[in-house]
C-alpha positions, 0 to 999 in steps of 0.5 A: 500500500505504501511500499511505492511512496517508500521505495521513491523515497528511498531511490531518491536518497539511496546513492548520497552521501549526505542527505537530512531529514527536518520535521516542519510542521505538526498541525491537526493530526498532519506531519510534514517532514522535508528532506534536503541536501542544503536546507539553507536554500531549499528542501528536494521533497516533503513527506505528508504523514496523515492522522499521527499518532506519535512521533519516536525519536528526533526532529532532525536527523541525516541518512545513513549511506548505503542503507534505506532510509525509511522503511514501514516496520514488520508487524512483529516489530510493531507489536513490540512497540504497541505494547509499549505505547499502546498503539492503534490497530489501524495505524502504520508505523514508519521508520527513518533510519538515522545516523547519528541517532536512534531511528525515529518513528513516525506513527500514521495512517497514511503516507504522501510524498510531494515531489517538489522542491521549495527554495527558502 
């Protein structure tokens, strides 16, 4: 269902070696992530994240070269992580693997990729 949003997303970043994730805005239950290779000019992209839950981890954080930068997590995995937070059923959980942190999880029910850039 959103493995094709994640798999652009992850084919636009999957050969750099530097690119950086930032949280831009968090209005009514919508989560608008931007992604970039300078931010003080622009952004490539934004990420949509619908109906939030919860977000886990930074508000900023870069990728790791040489591996995805976003993956929807197994069921497995979310079990684990909704017996610690006690999350919905309907909702996915979306994971951003991050350098230099923890991952961070961004709890939604749906994805939206707007493939724009926005110069600052």
């Amino acid at each position: 269902m959103f493995s094709e949003v994640i798999d652009i997303i992850n084919n636009k970043v999957k050969d750099l070696y530097f690119f950086e994730f930032s949280v831009l805005s968090l209005q009514k239950e919508t989560l608008l992530v931007a992604g970039s290779k300078d931010f003080i000019y622009y952004h490539n992209f934004e990420i949509v994240f619908n109906d939030v839950y919860a977000i886990l981890g930074t508000l900023n954080w870069q990728i790791i070269p040489g591996k995805l930068c976003l993956e929807l997590i197994s069921d497995e995995a979310a079990k684990e992580l909704n017996m610690g937070y006690w999350i919905q059923q309907d909702l996915s959980i979306f994971k951003f693997n991050c350098e230099d942190t923890l991952p961070t999880y961004i709890v939604a029910k749906t994805i939206e990729l707007k493939d724009e850039i926005v110069y600052h």
